[in-house]
C-alpha positions as CSV (number, residue, x, y, z in Angstrom):
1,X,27.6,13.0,1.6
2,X,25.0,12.3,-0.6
3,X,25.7,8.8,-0.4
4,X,24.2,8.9,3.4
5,X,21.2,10.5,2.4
6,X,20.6,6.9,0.0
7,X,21.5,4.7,2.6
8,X,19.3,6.2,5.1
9,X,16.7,6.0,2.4
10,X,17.4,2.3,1.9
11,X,17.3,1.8,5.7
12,X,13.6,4.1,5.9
13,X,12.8,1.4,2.7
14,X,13.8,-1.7,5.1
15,X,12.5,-0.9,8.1
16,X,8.8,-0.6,5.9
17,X,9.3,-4.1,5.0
18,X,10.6,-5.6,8.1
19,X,8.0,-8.1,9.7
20,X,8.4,-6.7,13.5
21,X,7.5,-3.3,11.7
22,X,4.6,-4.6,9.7
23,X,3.2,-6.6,12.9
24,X,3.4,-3.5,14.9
25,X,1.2,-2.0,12.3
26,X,-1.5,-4.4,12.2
27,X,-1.9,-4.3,15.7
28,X,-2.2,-0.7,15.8
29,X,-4.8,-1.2,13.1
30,X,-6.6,-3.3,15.3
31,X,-6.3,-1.3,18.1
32,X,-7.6,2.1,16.9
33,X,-11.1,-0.2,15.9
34,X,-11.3,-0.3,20.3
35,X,-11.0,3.7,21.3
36,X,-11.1,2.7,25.0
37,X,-8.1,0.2,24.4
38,X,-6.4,2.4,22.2
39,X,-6.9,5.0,25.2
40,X,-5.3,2.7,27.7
41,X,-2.8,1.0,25.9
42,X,-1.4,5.2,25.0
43,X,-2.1,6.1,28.8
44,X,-0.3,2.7,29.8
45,X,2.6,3.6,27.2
46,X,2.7,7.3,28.6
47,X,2.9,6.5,32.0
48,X,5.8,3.8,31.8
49,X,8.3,6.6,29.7
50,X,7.3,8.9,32.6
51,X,8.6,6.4,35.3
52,X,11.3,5.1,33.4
53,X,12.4,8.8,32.8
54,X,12.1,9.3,36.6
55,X,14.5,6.7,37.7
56,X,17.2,7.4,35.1
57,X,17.3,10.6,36.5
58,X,17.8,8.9,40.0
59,X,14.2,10.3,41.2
60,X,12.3,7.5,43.0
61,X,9.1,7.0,41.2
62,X,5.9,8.1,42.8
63,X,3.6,5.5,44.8
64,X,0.8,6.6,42.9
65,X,2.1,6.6,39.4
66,X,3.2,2.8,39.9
67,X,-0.3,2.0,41.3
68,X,-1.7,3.6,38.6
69,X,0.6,1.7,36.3
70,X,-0.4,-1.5,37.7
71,X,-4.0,-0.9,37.3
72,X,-3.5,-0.3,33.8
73,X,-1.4,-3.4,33.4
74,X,-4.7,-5.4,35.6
75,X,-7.2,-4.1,32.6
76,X,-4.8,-4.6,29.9
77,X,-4.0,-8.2,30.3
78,X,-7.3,-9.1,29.3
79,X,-7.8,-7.4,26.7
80,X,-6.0,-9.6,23.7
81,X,-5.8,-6.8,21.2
82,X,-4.3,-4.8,23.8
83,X,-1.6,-7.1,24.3
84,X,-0.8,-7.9,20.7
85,X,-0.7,-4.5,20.6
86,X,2.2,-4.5,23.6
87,X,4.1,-7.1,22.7
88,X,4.7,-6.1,19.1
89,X,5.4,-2.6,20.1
90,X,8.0,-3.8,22.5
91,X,9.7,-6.3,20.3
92,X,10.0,-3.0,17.8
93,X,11.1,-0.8,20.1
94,X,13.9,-3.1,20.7
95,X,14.6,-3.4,17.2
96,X,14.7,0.4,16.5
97,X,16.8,0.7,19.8
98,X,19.5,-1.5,18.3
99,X,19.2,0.2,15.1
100,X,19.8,3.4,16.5
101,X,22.5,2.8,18.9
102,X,24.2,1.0,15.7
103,X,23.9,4.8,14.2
104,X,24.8,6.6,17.3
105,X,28.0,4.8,17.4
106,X,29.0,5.2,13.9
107,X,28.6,8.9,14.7
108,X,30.1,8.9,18.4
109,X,33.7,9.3,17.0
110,X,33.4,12.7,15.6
111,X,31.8,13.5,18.6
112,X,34.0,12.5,21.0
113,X,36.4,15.5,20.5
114,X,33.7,17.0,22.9
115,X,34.4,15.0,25.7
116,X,37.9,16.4,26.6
């Protein structure tokens, strides 16, 4: 067992030194320097996992919420920090998504004794 514990410290280790990682950093670094932005860009963030929840739960998303999203997507877009901001936290969250479905899976056969 303790050989999991070092390979999840190896993969903690990796994932500090992986370039989608470190860009996500410096554009959070650049984004804090812009408190309004910052406040958006979170808001923006926020508001998207809501609706996103919503719908994989089969709700329909509320006509405000997605107005309200929009908006924030109108001020957003031209603001450049704003959007370095977006587009390397998406391209990380993809990443980590991968990375942690790769992990789920290794672990879904021990699991699966609780789906009979």
């Amino acid at each position: 067992m303790e050989e999991v514990y070092v390979k999840a410290n190896e993969l903690a280790t990796a994932i500090g030194a992986c370039e989608g990682y470190k860009k996500l950093l410096a554009a959070g670094e650049k984004l804090a320097g812009e408190e309004p932005t910052r406040k958006n860009v979170r808001d923006f963030l926020v508001l998207q996992a809501k609706l996103a929840y919503a719908q994989s739960m089969g709700d329909k998303p509320i006509k405000k919420k997605v107005e309200d999203l929009n908006r924030l997507a109108e001020i957003l877009k031209n603001k450049p920090v704003a959007m370095e901001y977006l587009q390397a936290y998406n391209a990380w969250q993809s990443k980590a998504g991968e990375i942690y479905q790769i992990i789920q899976n290794s672990m879904a056969e021990g699991m699966s004794i609780l789906d009979q």
